[in-house]
SEMIMI-109796 format. One record per residue (C-alpha): residue in three letters; x, y, z. Coordinates in steps of 0.2 Angstrom, whole numbers, padded with zeros to 4 digits, always signed. Example, Ala and Ser with C-alpha at 12.3 -4.5 7.8 and 13.67 -1.06 7.14 Angstrom:
2
ALA+0062-0022+0039SER+0068-0005+0036
//
This chain:
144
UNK+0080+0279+0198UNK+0078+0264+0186UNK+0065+0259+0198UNK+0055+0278+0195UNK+0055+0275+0178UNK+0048+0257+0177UNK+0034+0263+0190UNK+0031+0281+0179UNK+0030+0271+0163UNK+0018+0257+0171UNK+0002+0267+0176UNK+0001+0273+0160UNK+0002+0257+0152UNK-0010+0248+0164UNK-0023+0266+0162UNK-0023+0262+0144UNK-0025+0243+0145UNK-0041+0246+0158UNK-0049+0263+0148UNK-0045+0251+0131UNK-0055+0237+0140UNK-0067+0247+0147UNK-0072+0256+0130UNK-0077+0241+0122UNK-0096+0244+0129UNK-0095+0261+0114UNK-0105+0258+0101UNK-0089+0250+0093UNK-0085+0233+0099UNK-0067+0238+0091UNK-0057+0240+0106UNK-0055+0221+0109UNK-0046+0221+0092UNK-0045+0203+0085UNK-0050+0192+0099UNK-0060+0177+0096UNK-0079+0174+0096UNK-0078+0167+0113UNK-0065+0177+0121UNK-0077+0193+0116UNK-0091+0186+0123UNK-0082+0182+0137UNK-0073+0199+0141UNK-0087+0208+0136UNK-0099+0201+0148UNK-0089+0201+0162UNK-0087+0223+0158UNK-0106+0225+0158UNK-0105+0213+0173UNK-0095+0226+0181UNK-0103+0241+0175UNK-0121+0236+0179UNK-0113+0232+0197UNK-0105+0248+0199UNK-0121+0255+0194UNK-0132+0246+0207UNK-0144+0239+0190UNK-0147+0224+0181UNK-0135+0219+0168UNK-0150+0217+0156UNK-0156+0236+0158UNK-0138+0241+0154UNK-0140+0232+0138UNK-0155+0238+0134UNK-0149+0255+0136UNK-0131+0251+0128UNK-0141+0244+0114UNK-0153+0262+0111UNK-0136+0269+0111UNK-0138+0280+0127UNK-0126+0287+0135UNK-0119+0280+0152UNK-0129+0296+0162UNK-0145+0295+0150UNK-0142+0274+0156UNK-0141+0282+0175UNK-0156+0293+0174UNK-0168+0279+0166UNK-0163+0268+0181UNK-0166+0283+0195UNK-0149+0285+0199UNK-0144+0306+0197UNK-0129+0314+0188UNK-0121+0316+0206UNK-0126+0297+0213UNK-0118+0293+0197UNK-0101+0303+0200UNK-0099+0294+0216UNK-0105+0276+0211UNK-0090+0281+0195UNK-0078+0288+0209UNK-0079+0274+0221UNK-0078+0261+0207UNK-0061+0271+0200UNK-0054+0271+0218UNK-0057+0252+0222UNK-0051+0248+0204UNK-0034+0261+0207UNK-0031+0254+0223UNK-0033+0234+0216UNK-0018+0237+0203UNK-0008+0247+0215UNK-0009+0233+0227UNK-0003+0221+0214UNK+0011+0232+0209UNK+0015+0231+0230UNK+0013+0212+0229UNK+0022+0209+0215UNK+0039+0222+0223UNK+0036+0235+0209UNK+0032+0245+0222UNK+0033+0247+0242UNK+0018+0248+0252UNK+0022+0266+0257UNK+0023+0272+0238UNK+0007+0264+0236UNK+0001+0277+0252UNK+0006+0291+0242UNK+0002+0286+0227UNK-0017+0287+0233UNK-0014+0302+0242UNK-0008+0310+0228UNK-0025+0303+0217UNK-0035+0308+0231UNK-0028+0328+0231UNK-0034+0329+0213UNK-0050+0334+0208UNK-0059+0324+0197UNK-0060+0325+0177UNK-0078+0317+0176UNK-0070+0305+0164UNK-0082+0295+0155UNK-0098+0306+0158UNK-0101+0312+0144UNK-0092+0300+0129UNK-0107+0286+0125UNK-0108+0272+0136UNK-0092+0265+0146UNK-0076+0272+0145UNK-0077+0275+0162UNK-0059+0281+0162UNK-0056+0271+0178UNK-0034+0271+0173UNK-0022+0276+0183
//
């Protein structure tokens, strides 16, 4: 039992910990709180790093777009990729990033490799909630 409620209060706290990280492309650079000048550049670079991968373009044209304030679809669209290319690019990259920190929770023994299974399944039987499609540029809402 104790071992259900340390896993149920986990994947919130590591959802909000990614989503908070994952926000900071907003217009608002107020999600990384009071880090220094060198740990923002740092974390922040390595997000658009991320983002521009998952999106298949250039870091520099998601900068260019984050910095017109466009939205992460309006970003999509400019570099040819379609609202449902982008569902999917966003949806793999939730999937990989899920499964990453369930595995850790498995390496780590907060979890066993078969609640990990089912965890997945579980995230897998839900439809999606198109997280981040419409909220500004990042956000992607990748949390558990």
């Amino acid at each position: 039992m104790k071992g259900k409620v340390l896993l149920y209060s986990l994947f919130p706290a590591l959802g909000l910990l990614f989503v908070t990280a994952s926000t900071a492309s907003a217009l608002s650079l107020g999600a990384f709180g009071t880090l220094s000048p060198t740990d923002l550049a740092s974390r922040f670079t390595t997000m658009l790093q991320k983002e521009a991968s998952t999106l298949g373009i250039s870091v520099d044209a998601l900068k260019t777009g984050w910095s017109e304030g466009k939205t992460l679809p309006q970003i999509a669209a400019d570099n040819g990729i379609s609202a449902d290319q982008l569902k999917v690019k966003l949806g793999a990259a939730r999937q990989t990033q899920v499964k990453a920190q369930l595995q850790a929770l498995v390496d780590q023994g907060v979890i066993t490799q078969a609640q990990m299974d089912a965890r997945l399944a579980a995230l897998a039987a839900k439809p999606a909630k198109g997280k981040g499609m419409g909220r500004g540029h990042g956000g992607f809402g990748f949390g558990i």
